[in-house]
PyMOL Python script that loads the backbone (N, CA, C, O; Angstrom):
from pymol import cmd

cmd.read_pdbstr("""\
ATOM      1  N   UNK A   1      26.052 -19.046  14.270  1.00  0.00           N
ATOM      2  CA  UNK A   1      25.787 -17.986  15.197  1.00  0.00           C
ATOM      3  C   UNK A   1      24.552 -17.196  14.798  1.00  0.00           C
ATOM      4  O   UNK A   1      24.241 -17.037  13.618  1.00  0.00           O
ATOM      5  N   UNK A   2      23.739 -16.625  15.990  1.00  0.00           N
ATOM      6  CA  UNK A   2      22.722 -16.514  15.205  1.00  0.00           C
ATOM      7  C   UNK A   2      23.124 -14.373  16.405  1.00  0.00           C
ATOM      8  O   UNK A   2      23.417 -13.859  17.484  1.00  0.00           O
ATOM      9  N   UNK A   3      22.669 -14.058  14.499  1.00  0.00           N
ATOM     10  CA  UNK A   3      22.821 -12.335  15.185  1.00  0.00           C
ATOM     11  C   UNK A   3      21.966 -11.611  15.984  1.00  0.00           C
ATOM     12  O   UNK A   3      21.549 -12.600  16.586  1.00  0.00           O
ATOM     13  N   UNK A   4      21.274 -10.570  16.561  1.00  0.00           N
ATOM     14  CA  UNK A   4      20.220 -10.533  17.500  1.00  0.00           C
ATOM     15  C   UNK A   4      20.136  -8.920  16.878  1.00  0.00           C
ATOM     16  O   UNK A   4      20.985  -8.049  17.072  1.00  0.00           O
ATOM     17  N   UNK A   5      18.885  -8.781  16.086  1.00  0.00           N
ATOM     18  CA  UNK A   5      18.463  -7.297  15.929  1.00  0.00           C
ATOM     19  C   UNK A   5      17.925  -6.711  16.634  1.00  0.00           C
ATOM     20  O   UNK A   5      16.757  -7.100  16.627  1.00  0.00           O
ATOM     21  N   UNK A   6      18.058  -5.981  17.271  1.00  0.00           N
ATOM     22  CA  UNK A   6      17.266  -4.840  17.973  1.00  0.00           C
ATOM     23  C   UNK A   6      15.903  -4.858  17.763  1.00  0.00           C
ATOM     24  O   UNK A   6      15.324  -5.228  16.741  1.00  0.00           O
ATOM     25  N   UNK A   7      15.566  -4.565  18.478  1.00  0.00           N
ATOM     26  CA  UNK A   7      14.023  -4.402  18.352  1.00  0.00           C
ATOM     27  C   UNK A   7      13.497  -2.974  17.423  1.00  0.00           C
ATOM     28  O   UNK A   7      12.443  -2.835  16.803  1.00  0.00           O
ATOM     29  N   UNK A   8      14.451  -2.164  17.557  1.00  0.00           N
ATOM     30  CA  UNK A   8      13.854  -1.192  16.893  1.00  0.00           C
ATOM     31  C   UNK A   8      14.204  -1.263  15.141  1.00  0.00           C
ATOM     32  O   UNK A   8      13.441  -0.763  14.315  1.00  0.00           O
ATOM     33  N   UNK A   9      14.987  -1.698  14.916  1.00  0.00           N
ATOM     34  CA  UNK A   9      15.373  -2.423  13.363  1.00  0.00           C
ATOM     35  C   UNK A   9      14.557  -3.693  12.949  1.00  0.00           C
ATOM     36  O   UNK A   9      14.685  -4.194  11.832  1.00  0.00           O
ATOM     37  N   UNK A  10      13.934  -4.059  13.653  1.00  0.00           N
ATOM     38  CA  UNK A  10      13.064  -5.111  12.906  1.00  0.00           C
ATOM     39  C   UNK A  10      12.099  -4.218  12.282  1.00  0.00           C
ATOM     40  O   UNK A  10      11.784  -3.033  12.398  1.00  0.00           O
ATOM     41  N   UNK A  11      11.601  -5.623  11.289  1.00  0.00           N
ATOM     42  CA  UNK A  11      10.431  -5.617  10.472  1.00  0.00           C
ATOM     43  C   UNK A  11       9.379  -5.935  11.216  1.00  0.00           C
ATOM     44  O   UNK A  11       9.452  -6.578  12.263  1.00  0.00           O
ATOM     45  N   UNK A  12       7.732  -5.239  10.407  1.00  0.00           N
ATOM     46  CA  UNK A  12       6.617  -5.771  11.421  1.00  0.00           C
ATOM     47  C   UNK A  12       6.358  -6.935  11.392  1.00  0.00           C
ATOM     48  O   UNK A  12       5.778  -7.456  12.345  1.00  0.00           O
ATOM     49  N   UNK A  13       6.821  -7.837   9.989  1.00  0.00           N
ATOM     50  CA  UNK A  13       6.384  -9.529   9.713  1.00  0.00           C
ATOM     51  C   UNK A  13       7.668 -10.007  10.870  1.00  0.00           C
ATOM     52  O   UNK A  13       7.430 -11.193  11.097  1.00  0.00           O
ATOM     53  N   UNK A  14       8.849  -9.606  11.645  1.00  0.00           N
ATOM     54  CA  UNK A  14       9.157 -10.308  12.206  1.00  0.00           C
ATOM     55  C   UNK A  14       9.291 -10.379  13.644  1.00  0.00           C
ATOM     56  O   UNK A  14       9.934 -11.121  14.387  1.00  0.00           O
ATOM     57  N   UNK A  15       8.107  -8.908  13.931  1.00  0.00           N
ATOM     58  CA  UNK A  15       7.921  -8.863  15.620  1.00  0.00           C
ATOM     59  C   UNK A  15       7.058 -10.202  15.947  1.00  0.00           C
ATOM     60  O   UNK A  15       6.437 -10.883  15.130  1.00  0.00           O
ATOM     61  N   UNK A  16       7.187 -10.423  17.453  1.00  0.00           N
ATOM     62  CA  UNK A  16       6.370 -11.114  17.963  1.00  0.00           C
ATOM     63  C   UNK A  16       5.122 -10.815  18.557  1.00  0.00           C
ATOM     64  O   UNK A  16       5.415  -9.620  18.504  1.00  0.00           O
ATOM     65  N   UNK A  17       4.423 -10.806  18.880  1.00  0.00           N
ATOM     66  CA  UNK A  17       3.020 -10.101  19.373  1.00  0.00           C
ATOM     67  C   UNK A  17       2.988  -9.785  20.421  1.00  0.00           C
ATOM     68  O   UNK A  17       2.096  -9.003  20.749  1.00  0.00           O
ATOM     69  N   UNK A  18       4.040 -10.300  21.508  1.00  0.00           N
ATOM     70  CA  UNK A  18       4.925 -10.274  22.898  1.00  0.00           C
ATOM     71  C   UNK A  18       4.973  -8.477  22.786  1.00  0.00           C
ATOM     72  O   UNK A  18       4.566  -7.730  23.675  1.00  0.00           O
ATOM     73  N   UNK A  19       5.532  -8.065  21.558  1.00  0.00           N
ATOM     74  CA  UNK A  19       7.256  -7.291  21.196  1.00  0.00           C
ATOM     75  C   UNK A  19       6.300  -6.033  20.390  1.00  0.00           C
ATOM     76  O   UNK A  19       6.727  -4.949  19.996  1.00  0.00           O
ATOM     77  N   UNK A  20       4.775  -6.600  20.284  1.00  0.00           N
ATOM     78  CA  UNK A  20       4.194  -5.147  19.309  1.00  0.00           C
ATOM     79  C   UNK A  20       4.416  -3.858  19.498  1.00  0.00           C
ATOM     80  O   UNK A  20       4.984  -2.930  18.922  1.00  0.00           O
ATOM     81  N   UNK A  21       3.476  -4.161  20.999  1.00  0.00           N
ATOM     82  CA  UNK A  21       3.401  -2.758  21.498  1.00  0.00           C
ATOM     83  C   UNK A  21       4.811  -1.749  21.772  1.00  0.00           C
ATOM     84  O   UNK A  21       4.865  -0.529  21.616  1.00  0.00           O
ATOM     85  N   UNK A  22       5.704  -2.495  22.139  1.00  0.00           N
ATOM     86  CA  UNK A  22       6.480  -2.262  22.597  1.00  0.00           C
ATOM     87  C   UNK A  22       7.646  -1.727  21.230  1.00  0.00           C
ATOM     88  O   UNK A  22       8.553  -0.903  21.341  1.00  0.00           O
ATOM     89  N   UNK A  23       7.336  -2.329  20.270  1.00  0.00           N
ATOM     90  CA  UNK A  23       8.007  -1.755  18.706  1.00  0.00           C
ATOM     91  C   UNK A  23       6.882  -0.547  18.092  1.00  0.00           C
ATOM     92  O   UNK A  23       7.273   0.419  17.436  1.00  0.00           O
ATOM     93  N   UNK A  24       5.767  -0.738  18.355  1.00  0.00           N
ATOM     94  CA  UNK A  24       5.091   0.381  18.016  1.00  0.00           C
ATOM     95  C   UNK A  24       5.662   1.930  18.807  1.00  0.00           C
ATOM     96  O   UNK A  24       6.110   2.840  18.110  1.00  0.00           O
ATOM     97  N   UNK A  25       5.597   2.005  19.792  1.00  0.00           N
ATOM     98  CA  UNK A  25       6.363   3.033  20.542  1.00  0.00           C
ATOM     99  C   UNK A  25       7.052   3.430  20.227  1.00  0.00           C
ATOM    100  O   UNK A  25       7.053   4.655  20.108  1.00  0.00           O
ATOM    101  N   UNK A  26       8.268   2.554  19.823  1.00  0.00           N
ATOM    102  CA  UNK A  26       9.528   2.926  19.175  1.00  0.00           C
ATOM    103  C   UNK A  26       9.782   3.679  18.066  1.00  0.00           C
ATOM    104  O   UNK A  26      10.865   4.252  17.944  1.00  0.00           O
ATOM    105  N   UNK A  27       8.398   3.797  16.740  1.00  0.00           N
ATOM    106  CA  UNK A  27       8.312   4.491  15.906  1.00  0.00           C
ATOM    107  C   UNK A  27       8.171   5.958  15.770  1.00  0.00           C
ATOM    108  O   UNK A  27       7.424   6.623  16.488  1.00  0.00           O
ATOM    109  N   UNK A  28       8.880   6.422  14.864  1.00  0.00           N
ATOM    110  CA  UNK A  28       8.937   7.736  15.036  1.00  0.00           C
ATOM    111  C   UNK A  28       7.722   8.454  14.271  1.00  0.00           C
ATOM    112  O   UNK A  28       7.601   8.488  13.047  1.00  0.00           O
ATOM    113  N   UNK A  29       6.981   8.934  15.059  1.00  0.00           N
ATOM    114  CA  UNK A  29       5.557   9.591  14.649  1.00  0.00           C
ATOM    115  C   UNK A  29       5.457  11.127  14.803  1.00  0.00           C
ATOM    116  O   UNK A  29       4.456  11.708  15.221  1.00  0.00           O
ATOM    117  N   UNK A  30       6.496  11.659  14.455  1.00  0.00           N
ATOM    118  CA  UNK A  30       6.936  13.139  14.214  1.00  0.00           C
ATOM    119  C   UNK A  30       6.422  12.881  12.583  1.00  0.00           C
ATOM    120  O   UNK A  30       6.551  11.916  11.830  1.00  0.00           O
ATOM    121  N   UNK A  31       5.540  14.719  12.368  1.00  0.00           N
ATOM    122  CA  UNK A  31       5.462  14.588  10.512  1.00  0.00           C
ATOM    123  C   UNK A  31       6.618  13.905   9.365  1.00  0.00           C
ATOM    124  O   UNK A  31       6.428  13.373   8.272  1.00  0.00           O
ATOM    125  N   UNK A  32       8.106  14.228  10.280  1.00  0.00           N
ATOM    126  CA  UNK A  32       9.237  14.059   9.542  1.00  0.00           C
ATOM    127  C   UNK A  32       9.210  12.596   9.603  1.00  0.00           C
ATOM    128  O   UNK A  32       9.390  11.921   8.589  1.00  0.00           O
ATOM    129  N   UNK A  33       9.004  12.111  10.686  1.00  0.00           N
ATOM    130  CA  UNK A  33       9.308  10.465  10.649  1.00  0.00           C
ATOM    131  C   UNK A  33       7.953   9.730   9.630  1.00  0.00           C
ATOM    132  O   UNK A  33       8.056   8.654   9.041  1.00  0.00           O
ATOM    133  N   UNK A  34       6.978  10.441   9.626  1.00  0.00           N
ATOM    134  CA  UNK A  34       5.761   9.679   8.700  1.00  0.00           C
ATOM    135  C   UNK A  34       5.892  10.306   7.069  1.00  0.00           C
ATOM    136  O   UNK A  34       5.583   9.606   6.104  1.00  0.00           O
ATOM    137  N   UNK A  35       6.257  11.334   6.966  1.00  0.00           N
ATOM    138  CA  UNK A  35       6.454  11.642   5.665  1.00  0.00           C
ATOM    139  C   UNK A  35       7.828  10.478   4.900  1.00  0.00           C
ATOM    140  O   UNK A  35       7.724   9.814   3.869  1.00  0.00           O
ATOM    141  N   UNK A  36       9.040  10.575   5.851  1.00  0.00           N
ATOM    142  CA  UNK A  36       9.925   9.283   5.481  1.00  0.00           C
ATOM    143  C   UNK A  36       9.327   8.006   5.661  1.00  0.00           C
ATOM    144  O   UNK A  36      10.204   7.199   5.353  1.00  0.00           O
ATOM    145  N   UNK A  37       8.250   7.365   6.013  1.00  0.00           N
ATOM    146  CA  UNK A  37       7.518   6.511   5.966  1.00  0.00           C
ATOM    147  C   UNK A  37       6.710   6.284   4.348  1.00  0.00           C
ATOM    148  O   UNK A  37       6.771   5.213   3.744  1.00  0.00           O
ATOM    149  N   UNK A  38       6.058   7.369   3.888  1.00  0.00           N
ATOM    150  CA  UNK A  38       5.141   7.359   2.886  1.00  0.00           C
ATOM    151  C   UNK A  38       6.661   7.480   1.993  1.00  0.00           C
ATOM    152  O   UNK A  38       6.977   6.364   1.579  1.00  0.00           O
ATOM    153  N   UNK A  39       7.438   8.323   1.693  1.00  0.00           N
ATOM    154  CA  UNK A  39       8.643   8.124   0.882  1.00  0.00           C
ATOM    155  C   UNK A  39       9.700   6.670   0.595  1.00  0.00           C
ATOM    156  O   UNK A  39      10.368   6.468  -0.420  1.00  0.00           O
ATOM    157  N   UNK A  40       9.627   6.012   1.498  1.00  0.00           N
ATOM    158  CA  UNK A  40      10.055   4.815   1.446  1.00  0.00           C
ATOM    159  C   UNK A  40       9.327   3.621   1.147  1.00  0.00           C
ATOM    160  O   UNK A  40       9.918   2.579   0.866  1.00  0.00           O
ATOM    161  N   UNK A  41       7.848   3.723   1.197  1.00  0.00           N
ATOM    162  CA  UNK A  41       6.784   3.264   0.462  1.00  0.00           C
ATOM    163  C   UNK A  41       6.711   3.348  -0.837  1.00  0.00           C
ATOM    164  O   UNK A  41       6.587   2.411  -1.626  1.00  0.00           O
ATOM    165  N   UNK A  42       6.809   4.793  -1.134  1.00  0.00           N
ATOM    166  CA  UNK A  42       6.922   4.957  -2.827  1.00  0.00           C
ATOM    167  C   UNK A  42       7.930   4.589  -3.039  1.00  0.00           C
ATOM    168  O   UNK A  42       7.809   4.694  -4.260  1.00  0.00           O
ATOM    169  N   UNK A  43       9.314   4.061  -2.871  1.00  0.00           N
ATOM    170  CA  UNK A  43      10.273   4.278  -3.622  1.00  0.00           C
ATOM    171  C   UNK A  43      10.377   2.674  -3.636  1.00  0.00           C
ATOM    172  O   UNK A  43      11.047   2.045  -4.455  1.00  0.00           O
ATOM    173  N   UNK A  44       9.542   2.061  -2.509  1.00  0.00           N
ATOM    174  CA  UNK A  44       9.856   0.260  -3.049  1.00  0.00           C
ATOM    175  C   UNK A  44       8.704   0.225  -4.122  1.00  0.00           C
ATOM    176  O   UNK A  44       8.972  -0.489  -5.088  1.00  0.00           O
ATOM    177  N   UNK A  45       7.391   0.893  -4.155  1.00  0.00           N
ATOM    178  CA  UNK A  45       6.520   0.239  -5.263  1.00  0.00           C
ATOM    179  C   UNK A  45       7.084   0.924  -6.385  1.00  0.00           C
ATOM    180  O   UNK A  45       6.370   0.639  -7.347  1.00  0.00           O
ATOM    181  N   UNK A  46       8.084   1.746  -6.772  1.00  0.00           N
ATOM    182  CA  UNK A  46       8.166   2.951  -7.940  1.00  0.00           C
ATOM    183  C   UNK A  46       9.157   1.315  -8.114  1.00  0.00           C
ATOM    184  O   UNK A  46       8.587   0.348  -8.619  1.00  0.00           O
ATOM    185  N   UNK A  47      10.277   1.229  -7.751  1.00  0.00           N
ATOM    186  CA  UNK A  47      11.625   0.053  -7.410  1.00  0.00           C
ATOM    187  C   UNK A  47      11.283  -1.219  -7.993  1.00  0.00           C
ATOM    188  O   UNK A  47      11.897  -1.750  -8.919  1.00  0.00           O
ATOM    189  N   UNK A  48      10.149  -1.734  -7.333  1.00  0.00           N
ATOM    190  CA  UNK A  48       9.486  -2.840  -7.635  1.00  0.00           C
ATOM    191  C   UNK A  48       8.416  -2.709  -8.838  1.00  0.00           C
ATOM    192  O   UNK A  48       8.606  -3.684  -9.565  1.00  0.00           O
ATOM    193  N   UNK A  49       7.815  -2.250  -9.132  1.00  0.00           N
ATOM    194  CA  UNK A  49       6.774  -2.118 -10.153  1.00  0.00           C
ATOM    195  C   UNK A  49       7.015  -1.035 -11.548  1.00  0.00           C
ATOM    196  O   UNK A  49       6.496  -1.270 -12.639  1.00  0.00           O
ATOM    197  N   UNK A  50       7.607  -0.222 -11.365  1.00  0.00           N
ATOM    198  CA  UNK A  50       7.916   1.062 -12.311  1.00  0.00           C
ATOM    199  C   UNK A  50       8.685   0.531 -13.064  1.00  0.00           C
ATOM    200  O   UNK A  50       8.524   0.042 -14.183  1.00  0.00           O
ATOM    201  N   UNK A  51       9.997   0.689 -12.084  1.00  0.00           N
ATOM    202  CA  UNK A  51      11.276   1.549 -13.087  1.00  0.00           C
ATOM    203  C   UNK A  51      12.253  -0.766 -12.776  1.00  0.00           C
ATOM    204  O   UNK A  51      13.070  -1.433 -12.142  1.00  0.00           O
ATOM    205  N   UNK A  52      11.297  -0.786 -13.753  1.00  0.00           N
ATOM    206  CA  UNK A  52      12.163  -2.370 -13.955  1.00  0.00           C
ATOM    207  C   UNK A  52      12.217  -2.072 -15.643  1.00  0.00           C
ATOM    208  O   UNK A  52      11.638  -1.238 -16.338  1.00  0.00           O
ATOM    209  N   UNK A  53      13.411  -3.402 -16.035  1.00  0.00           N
ATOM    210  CA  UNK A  53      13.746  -3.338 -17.285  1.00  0.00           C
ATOM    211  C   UNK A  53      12.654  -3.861 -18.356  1.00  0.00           C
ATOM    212  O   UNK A  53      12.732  -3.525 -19.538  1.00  0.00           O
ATOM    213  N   UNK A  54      11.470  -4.840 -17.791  1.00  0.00           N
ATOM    214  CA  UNK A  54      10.832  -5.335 -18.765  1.00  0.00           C
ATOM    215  C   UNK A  54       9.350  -5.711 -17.880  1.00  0.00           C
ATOM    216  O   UNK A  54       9.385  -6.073 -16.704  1.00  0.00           O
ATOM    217  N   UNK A  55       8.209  -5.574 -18.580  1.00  0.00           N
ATOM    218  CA  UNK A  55       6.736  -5.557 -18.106  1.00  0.00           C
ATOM    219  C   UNK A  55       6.719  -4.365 -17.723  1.00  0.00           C
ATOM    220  O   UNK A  55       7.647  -3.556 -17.695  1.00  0.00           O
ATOM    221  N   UNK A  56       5.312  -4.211 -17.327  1.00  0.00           N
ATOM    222  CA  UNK A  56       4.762  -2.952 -17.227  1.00  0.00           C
ATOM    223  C   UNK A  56       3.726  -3.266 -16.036  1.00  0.00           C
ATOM    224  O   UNK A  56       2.562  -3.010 -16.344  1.00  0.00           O
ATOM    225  N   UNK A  57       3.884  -3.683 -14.959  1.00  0.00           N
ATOM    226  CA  UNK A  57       2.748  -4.288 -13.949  1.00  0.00           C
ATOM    227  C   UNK A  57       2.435  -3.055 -13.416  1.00  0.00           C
ATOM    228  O   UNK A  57       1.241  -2.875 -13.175  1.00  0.00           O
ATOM    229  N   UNK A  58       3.180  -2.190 -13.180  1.00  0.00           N
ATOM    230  CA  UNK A  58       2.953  -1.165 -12.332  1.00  0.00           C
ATOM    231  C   UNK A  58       1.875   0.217 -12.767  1.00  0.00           C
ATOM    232  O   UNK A  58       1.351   1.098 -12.086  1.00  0.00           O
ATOM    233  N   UNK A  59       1.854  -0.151 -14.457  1.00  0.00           N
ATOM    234  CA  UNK A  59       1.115   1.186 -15.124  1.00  0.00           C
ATOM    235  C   UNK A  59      -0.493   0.332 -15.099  1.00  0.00           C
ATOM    236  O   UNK A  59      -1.481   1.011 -14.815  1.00  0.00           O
ATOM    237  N   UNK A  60      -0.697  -1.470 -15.472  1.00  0.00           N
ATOM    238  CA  UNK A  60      -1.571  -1.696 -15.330  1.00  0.00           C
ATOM    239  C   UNK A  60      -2.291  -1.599 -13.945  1.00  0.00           C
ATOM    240  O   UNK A  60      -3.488  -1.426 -13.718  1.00  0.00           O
ATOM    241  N   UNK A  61      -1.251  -1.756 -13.087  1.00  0.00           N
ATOM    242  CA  UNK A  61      -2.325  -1.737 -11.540  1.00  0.00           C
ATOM    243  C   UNK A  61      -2.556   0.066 -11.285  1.00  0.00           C
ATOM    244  O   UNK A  61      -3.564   0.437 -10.684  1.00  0.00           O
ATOM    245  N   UNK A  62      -1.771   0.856 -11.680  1.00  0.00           N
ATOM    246  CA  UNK A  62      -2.696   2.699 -12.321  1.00  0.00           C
ATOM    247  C   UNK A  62      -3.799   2.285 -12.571  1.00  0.00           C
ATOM    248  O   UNK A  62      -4.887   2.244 -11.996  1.00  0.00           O
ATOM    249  N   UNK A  63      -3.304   1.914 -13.706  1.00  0.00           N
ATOM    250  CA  UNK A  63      -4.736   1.542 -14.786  1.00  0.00           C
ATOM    251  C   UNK A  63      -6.527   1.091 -14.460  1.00  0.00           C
ATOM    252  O   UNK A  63      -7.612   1.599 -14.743  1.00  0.00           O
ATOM    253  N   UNK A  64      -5.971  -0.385 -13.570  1.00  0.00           N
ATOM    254  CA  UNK A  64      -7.168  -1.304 -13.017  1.00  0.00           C
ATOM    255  C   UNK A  64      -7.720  -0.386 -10.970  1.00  0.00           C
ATOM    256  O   UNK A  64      -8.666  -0.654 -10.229  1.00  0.00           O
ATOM    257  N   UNK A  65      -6.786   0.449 -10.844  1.00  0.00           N
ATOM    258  CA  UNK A  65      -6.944   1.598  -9.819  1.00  0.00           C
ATOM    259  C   UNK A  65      -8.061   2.511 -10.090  1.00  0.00           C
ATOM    260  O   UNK A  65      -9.142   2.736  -9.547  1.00  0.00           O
ATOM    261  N   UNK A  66      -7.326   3.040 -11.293  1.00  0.00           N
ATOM    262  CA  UNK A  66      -8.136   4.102 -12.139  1.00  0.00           C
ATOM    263  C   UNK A  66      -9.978   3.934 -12.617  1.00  0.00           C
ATOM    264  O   UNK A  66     -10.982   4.602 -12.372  1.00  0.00           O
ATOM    265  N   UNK A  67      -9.732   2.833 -13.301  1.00  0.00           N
ATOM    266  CA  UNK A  67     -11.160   1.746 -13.520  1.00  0.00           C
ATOM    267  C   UNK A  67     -11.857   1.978 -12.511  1.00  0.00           C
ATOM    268  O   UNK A  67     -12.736   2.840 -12.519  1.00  0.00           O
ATOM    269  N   UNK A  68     -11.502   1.054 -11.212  1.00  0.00           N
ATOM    270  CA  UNK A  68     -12.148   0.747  -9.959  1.00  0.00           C
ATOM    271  C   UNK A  68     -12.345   1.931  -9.203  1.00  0.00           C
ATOM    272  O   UNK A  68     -13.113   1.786  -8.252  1.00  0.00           O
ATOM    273  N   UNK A  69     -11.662   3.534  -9.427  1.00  0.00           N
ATOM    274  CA  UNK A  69     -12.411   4.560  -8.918  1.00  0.00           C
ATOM    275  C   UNK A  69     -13.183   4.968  -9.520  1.00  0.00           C
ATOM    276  O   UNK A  69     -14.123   5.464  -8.899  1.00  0.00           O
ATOM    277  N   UNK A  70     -13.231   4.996 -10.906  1.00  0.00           N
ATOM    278  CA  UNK A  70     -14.359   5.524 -11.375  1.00  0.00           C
ATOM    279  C   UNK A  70     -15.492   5.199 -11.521  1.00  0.00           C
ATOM    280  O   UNK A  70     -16.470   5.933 -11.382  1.00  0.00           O
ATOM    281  N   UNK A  71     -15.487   3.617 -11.934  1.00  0.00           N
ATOM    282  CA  UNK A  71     -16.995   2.563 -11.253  1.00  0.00           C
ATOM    283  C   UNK A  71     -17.451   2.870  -9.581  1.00  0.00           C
ATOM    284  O   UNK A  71     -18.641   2.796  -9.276  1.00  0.00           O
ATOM    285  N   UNK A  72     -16.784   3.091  -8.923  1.00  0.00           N
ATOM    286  CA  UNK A  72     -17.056   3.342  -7.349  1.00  0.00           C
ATOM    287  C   UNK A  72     -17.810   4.741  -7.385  1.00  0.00           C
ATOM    288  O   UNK A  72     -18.809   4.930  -6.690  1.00  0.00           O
ATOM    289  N   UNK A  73     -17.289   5.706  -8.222  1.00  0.00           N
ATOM    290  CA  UNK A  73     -17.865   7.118  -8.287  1.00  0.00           C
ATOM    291  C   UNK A  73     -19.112   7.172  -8.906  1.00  0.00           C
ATOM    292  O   UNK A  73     -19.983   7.856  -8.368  1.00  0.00           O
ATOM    293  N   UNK A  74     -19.435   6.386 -10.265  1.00  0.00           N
ATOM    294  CA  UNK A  74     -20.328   6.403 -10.958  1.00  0.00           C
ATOM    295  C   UNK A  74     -21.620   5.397 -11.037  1.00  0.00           C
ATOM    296  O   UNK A  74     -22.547   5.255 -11.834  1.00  0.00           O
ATOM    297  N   UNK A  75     -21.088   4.566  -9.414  1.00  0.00           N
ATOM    298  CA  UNK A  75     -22.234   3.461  -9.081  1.00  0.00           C
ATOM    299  C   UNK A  75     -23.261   3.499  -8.945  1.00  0.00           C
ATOM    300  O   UNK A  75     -23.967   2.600  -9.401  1.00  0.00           O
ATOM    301  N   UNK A  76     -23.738   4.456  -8.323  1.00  0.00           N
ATOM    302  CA  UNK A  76     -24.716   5.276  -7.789  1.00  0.00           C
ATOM    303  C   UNK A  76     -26.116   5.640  -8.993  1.00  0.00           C
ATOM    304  O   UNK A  76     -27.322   5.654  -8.748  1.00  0.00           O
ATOM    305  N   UNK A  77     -25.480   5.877 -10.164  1.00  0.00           N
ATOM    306  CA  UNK A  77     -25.913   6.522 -11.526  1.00  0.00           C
ATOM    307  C   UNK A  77     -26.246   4.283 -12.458  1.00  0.00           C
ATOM    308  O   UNK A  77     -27.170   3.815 -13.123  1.00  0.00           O
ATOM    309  N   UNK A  78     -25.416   3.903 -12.129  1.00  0.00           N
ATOM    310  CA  UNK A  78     -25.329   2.846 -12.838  1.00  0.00           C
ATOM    311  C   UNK A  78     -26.179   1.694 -12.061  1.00  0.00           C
ATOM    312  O   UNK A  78     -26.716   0.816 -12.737  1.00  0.00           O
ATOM    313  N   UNK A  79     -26.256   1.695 -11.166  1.00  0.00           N
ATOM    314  CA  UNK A  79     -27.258   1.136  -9.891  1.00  0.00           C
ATOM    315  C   UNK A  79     -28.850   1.189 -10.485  1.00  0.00           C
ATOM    316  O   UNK A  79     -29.511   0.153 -10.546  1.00  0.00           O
ATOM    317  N   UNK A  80     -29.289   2.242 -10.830  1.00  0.00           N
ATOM    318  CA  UNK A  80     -30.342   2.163 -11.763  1.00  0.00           C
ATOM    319  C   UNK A  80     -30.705   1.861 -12.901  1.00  0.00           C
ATOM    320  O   UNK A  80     -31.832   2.151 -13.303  1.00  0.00           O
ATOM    321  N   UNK A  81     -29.997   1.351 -13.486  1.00  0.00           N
ATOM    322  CA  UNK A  81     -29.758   1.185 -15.210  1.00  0.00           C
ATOM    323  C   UNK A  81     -29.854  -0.284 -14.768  1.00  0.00           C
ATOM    324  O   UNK A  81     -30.942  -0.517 -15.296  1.00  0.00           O
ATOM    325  N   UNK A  82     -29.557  -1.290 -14.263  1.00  0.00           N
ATOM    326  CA  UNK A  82     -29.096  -2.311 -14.238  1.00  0.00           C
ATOM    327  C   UNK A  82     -30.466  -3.245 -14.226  1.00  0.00           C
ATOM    328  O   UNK A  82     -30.026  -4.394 -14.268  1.00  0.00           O
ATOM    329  N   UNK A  83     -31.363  -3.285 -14.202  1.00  0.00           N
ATOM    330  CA  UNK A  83     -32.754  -3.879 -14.160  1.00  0.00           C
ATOM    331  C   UNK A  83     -33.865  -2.884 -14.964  1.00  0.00           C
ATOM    332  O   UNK A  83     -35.086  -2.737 -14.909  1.00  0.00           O
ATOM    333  N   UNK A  84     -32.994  -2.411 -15.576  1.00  0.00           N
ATOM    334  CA  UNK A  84     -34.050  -1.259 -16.710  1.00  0.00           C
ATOM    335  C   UNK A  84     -34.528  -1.997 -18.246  1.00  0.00           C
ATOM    336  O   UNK A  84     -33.936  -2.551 -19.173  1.00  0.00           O
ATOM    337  N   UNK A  85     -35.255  -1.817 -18.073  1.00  0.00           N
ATOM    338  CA  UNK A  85     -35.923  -3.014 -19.586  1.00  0.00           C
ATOM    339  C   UNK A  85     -35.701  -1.879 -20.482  1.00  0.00           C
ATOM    340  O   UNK A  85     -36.094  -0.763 -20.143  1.00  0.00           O
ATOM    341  N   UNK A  86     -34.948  -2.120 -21.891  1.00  0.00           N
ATOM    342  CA  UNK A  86     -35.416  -1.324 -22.972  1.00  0.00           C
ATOM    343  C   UNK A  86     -36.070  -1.958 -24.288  1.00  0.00           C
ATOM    344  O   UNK A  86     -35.526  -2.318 -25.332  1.00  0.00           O
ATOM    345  N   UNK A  87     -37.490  -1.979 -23.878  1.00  0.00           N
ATOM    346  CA  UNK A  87     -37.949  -2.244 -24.827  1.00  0.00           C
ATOM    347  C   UNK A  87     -39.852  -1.782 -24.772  1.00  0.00           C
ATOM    348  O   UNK A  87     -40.569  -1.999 -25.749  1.00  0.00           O
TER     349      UNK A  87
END
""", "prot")
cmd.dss("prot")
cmd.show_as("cartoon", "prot")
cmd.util.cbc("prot")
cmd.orient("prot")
């Protein structure tokens, strides 16, 4: 038997492109409904990446985050250095 979810309980990987627009609507785009959006975001990457019993993937991708903003900030400065002869 096959069960039939609602359209408004699906996932976006399992709408049809028929069914987008029509599930987009359905979302609740009140501050309250997008703030429980960004909260349920954090709590699968904290879930998934953090708070596990063994590795640490989640402090290195901080980490390689952290890196990659500060090269992005300091490009500008380093952009000139890069074909500079010292000698």
């Amino acid at each position: 038997m096959v069960s039939v979810i609602p359209l408004k309980e699906k996932r976006l990987m399992d709408v049809k492109i028929g069914e987008l627009p029509s599930w987009i609507l359905m979302r609740d785009f009140t501050p309250k409904g997008i703030a429980g959006a960004f909260q349920r975001g954090y709590y699968r990457y904290y879930n998934k990446y953090i708070n596990v019993k063994t590795g640490n993937a989640g402090v290195s991708m901080m980490l390689a985050a952290y890196v990659l903003f500060n090269y992005c900030r300091s490009y500008k400065e380093l952009k000139h250095e890069r074909r500079h002869k010292y000698h």
